[in-house]
ROMAR-279873 format. One record per atom (N, C-alpha, C): atom name; residue number from 1; chain; z, x, y. Coordinates in pm, 1 decimal. Atoms other than C-alpha are relative to their C-alpha. Layout:
N
CA	NUM	A	Z	X	Y
...
END
This chain:
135
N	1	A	126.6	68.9	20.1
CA	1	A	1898.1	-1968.3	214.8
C	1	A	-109.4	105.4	-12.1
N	2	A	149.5	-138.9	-29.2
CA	2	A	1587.0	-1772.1	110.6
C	2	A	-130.4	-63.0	-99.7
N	3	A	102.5	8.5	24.9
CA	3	A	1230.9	-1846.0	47.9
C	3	A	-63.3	45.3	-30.9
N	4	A	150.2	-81.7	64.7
CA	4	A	927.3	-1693.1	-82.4
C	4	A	-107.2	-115.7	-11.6
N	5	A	55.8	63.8	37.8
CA	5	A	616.0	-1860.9	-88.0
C	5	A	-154.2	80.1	-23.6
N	6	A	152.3	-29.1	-42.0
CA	6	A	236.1	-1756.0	-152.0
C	6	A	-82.5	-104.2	46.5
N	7	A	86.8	67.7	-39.8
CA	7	A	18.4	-1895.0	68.3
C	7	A	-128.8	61.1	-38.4
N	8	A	127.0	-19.9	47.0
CA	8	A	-356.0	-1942.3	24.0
C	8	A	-120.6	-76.1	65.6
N	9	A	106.4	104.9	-83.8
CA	9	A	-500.1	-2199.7	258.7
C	9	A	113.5	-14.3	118.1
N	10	A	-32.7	40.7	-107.3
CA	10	A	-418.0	-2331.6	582.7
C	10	A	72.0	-173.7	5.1
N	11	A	-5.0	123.2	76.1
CA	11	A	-362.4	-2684.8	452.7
C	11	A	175.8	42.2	-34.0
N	12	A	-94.2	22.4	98.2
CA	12	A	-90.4	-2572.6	214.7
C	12	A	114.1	95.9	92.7
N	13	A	-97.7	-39.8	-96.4
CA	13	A	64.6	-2368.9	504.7
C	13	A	107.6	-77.8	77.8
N	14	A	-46.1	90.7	-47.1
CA	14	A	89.9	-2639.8	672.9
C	14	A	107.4	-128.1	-21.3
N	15	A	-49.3	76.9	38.2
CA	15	A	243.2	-2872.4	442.1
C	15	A	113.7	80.8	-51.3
N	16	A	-109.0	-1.1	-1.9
CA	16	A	502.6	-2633.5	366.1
C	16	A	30.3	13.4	93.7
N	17	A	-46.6	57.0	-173.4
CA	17	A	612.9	-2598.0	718.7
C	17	A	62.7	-104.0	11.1
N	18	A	-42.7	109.2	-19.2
CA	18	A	653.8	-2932.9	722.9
C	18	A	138.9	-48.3	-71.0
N	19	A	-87.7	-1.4	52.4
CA	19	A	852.6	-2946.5	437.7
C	19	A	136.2	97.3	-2.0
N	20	A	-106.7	-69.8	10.6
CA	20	A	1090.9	-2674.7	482.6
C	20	A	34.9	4.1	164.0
N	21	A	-71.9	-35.8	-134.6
CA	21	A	1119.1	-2672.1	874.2
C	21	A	127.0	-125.1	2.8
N	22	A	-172.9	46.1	-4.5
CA	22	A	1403.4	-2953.3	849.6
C	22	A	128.4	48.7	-30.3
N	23	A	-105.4	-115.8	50.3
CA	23	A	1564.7	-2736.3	650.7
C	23	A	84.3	95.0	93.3
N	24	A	-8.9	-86.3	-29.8
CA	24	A	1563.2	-2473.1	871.9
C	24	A	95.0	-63.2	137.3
N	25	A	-43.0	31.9	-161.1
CA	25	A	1618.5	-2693.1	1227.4
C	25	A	174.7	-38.6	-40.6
N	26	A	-138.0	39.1	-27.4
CA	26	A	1955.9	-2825.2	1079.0
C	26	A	71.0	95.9	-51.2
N	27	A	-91.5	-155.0	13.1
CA	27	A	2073.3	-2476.4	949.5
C	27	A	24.5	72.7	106.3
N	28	A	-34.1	-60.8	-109.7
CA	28	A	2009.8	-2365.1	1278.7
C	28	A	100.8	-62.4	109.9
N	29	A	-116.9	94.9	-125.9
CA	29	A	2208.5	-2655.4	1475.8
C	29	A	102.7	-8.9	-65.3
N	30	A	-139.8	-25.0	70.0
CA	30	A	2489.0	-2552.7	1219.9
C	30	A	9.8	116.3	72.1
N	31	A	-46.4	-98.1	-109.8
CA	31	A	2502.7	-2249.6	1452.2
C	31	A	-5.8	132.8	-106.7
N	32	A	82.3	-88.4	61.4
CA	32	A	2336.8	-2021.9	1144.8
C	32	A	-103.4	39.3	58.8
N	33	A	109.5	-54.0	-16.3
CA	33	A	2137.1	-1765.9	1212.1
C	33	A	-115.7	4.6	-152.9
N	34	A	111.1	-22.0	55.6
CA	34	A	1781.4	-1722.9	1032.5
C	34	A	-134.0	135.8	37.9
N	35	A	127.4	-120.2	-7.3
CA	35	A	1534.7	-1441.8	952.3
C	35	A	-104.9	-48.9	-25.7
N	36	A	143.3	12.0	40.7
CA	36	A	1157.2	-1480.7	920.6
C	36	A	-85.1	84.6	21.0
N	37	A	103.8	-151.0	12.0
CA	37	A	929.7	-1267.1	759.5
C	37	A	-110.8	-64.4	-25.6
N	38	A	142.3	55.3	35.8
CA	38	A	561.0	-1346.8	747.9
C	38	A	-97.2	160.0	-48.3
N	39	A	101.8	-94.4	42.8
CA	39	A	341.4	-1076.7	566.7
C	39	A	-114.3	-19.6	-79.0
N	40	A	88.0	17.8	104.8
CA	40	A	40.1	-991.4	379.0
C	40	A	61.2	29.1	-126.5
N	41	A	1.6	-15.8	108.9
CA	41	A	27.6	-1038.7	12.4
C	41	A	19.2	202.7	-50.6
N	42	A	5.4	-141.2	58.1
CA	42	A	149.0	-685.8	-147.3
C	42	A	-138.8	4.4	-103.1
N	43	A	90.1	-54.9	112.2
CA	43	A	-98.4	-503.9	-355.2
C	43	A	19.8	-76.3	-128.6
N	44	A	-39.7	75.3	190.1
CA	44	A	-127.6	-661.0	-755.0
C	44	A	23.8	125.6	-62.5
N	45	A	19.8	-83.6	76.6
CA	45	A	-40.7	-473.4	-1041.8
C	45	A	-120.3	33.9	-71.1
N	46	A	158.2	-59.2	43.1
CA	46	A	-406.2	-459.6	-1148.7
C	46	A	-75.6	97.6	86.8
N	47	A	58.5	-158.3	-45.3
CA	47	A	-475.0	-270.4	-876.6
C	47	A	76.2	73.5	8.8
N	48	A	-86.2	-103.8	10.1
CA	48	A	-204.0	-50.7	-888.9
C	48	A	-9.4	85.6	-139.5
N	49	A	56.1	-82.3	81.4
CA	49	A	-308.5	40.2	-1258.6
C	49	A	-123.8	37.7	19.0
N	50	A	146.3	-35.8	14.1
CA	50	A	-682.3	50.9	-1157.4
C	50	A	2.6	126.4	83.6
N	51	A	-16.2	-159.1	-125.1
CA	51	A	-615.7	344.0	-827.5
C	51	A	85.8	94.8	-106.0
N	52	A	-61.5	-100.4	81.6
CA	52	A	-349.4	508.0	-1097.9
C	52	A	-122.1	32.6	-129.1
N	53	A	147.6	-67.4	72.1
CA	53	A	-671.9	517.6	-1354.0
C	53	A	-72.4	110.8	57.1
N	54	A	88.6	-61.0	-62.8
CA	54	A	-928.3	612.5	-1141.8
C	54	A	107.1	111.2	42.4
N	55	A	-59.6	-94.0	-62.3
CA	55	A	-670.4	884.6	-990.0
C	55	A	26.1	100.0	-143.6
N	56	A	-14.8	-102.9	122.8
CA	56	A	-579.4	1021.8	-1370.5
C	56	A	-138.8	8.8	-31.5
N	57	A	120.5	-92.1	27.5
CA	57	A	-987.8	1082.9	-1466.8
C	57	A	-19.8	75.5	165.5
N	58	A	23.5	-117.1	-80.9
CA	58	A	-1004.0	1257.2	-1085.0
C	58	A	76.0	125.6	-25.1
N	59	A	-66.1	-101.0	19.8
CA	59	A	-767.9	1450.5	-1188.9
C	59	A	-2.6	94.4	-145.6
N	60	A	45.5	-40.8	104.5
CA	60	A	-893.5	1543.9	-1524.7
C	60	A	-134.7	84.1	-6.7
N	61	A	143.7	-53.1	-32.6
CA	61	A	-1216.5	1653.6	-1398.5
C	61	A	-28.5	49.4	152.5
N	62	A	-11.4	-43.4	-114.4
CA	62	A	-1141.9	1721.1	-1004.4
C	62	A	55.4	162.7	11.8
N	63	A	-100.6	-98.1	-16.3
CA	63	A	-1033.4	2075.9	-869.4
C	63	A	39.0	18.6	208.2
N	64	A	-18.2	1.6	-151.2
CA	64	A	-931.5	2148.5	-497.2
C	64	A	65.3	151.3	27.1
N	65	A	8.6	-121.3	-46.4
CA	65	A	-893.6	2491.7	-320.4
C	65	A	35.8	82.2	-153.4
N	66	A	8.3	-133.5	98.3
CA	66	A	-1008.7	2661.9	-679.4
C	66	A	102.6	-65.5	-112.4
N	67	A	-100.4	-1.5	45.8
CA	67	A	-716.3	2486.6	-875.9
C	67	A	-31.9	-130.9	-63.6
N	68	A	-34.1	155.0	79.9
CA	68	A	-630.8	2178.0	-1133.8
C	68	A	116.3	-58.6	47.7
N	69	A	-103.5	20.6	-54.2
CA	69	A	-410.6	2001.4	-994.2
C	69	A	61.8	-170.5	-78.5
N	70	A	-78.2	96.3	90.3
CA	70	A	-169.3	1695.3	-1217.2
C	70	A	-52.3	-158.8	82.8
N	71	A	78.3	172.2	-89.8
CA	71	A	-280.6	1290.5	-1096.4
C	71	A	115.1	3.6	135.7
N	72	A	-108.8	53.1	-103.0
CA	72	A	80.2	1268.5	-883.0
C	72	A	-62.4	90.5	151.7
N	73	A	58.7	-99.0	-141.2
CA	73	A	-77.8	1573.5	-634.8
C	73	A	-142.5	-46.2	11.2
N	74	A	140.7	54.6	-23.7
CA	74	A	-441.9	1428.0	-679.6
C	74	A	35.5	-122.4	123.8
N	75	A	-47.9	115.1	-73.9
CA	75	A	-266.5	1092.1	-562.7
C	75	A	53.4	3.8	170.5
N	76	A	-7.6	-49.0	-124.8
CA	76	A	-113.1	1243.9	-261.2
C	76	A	-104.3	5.2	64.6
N	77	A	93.2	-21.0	-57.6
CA	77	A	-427.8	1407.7	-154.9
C	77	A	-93.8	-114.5	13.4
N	78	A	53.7	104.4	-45.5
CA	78	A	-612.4	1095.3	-189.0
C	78	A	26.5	-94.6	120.5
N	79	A	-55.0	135.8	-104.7
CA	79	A	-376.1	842.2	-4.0
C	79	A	-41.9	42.6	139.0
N	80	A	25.4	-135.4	-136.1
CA	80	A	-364.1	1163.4	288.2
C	80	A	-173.8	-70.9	34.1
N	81	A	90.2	20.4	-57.9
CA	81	A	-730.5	1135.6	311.6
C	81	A	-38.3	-150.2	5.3
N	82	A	17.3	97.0	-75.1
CA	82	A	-762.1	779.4	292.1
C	82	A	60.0	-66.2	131.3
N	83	A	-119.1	67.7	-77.6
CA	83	A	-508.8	687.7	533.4
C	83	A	-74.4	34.2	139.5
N	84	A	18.4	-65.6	-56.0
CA	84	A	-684.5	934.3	745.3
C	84	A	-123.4	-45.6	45.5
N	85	A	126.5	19.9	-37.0
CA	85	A	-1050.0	793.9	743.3
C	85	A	14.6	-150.1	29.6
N	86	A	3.7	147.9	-42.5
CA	86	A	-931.8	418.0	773.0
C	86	A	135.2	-24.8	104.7
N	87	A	-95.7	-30.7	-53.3
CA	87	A	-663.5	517.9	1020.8
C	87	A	161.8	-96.7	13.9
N	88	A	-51.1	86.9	117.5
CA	88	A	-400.7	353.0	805.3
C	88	A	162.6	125.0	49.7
N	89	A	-127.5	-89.0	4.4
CA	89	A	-30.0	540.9	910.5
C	89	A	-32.8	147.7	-73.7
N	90	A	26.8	-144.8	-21.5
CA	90	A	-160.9	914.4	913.9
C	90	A	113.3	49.1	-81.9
N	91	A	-149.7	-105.9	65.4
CA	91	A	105.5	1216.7	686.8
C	91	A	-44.4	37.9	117.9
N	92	A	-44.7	-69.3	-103.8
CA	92	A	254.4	1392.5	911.9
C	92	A	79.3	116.3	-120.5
N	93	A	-70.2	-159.2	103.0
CA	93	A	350.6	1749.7	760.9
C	93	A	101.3	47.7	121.7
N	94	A	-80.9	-70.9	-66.9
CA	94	A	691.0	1871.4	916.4
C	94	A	118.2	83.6	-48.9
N	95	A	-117.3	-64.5	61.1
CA	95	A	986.4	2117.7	875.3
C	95	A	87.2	-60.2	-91.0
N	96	A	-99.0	48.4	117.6
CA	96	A	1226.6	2054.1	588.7
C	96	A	101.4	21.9	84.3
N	97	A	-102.9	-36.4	-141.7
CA	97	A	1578.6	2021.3	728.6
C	97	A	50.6	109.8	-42.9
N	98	A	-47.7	-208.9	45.6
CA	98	A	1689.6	2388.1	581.7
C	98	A	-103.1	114.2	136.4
N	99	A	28.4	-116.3	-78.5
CA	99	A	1403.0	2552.5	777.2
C	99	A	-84.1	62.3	-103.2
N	100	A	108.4	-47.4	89.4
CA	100	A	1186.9	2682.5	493.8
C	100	A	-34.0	-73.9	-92.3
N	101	A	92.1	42.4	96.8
CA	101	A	973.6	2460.3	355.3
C	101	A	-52.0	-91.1	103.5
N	102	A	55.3	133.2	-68.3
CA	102	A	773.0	2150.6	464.3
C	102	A	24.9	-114.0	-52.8
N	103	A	-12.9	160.8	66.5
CA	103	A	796.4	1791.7	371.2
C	103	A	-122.7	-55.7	93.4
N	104	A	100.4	111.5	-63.2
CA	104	A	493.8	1539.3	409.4
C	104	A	37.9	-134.6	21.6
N	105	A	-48.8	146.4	-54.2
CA	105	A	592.5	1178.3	562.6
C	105	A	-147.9	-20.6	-11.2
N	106	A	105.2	62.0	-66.0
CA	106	A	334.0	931.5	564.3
C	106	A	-33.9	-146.7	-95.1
N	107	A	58.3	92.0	95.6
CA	107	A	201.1	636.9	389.2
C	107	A	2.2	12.3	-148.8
N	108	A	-38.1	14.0	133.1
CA	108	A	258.2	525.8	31.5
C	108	A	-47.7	-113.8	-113.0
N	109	A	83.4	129.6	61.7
CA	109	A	81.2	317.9	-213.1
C	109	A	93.7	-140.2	0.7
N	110	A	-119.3	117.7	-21.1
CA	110	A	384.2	103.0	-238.3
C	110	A	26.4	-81.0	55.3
N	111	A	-43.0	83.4	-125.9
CA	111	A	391.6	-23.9	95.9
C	111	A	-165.3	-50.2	3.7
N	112	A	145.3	-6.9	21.5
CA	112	A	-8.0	-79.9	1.2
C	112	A	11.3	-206.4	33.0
N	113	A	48.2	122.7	15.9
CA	113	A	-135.3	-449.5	103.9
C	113	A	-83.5	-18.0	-145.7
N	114	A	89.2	-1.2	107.5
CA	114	A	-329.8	-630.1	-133.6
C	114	A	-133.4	28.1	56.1
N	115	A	94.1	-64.6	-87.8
CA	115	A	-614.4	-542.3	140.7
C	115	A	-37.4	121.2	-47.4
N	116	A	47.7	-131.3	60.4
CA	116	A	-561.0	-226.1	119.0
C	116	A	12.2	71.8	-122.2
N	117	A	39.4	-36.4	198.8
CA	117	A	-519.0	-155.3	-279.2
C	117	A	-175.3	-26.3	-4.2
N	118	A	103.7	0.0	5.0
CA	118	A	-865.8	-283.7	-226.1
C	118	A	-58.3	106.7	23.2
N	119	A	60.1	-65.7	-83.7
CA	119	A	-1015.5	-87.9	-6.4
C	119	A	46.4	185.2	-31.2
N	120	A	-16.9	-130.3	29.0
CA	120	A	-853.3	217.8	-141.7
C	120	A	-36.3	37.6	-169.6
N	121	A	38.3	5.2	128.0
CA	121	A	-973.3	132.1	-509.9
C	121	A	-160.3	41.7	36.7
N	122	A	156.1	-50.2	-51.8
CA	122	A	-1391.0	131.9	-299.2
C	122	A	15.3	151.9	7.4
N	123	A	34.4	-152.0	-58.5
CA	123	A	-1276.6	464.6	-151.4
C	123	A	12.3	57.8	-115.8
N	124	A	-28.8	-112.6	138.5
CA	124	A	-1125.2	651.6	-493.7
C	124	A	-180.2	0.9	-45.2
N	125	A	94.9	-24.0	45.5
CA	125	A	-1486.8	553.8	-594.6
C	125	A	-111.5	51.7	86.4
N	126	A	57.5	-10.0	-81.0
CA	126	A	-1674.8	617.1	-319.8
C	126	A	7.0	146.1	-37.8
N	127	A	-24.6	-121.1	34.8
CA	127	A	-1518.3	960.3	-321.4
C	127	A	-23.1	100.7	-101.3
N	128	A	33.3	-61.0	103.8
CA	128	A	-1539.1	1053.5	-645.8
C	128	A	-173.3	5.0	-79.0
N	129	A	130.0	27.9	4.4
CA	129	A	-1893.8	965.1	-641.2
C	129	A	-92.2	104.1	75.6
N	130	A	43.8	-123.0	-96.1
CA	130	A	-1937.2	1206.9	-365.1
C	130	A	74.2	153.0	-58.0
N	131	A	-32.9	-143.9	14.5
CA	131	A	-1751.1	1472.2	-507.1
C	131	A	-24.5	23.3	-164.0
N	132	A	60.3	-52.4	177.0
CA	132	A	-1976.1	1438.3	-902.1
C	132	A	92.6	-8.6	-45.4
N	133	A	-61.4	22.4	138.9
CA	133	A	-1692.5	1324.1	-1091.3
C	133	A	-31.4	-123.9	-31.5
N	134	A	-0.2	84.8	74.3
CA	134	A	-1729.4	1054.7	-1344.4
C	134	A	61.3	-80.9	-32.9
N	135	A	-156.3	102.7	28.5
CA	135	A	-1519.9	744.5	-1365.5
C	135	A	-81.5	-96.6	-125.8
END
C-alpha cells in the first residue's frame, strides 16, 4: 500500500484522513505493518532552475580568494554559507578515508524544502547584491 498526497489546507487534511484511515485500521488488524511519513513539500523545479541561474551569472562575474571559479564550486560555497547563516545542517570538512585529502559533508540542495529553495533563492540575491554582482 502506498500513498502520496499534497496537502494544502487543514480541511482537505482532514478529509483525507478520514478517507484513508479505514484503510489503514484494517491493514493493520490484518497484522501488517505500516510506515508513515509526513513532510514538507520538496523544493519545485522552478526554483531549482531559478538558484541554478542566479548561481551560473555569480559565477560568471564572482571571484573568491583571487580566482574564477565554475557555478558547481560557486554552488557549494553558497549552500556552505547559507546553511551557515540560517543554521540549516552546517558542512563539516573532514579527513578523506586514505588520509590525504578532505571531503566536505553537509547539506544539499536536493534535500532543499520548498521553504528553503525559497529562502535560499532571497539569500543568492541578497548576497550577490552585497558582493556588486548583477543578476
Amino acid at each position: 500500500m502506498a500513498f502520496t498526497r499534497r496537502l494544502t489546507s487543514p480541511e482537505q487534511a482532514k478529509s483525507v484522513w478520514n478517507n484513508i484511515f479505514p484503510k489503514i485500521q484494517s491493514y493493520l488488524s490484518s497484522g501488517n505493518e505500516l510506515r508513515l511519513i509526513i513532510e514538507k513539500e520538496s523544493k519545485s523545479r522552478d526554483q531549482e532552475s531559478m538558484y541554478h541561474a542566479l548561481i551560473d551569472e555569480i559565477a560568471k562575474q564572482a571571484t573568491h580568494l583571487g580566482a574564477k571559479w565554475d557555478a558547481e564550486s560557486w554552488k557549494r560555497l553558497l549552500v556552505d554559507k547559507f546553511c551557515k547563516d540560517t543554521g540549516i545542517n552546517p558542512a563539516k570538512v573532514i579527513p578523506n578515508l586514505t588520509g590525504d585529502g578532505i571531503v566536505q559533508l553537509g547539506m544539499q540542495t536536493r534535500k532543499f524544502t520548498k521553504e528553503q529553495g525559497s529562502e535560499f533563492i532571497e539569500f543568492l540575491h541578497a548576497w550577490a547584491a552585497e558582493a556588486g554582482i548583477d543578476l
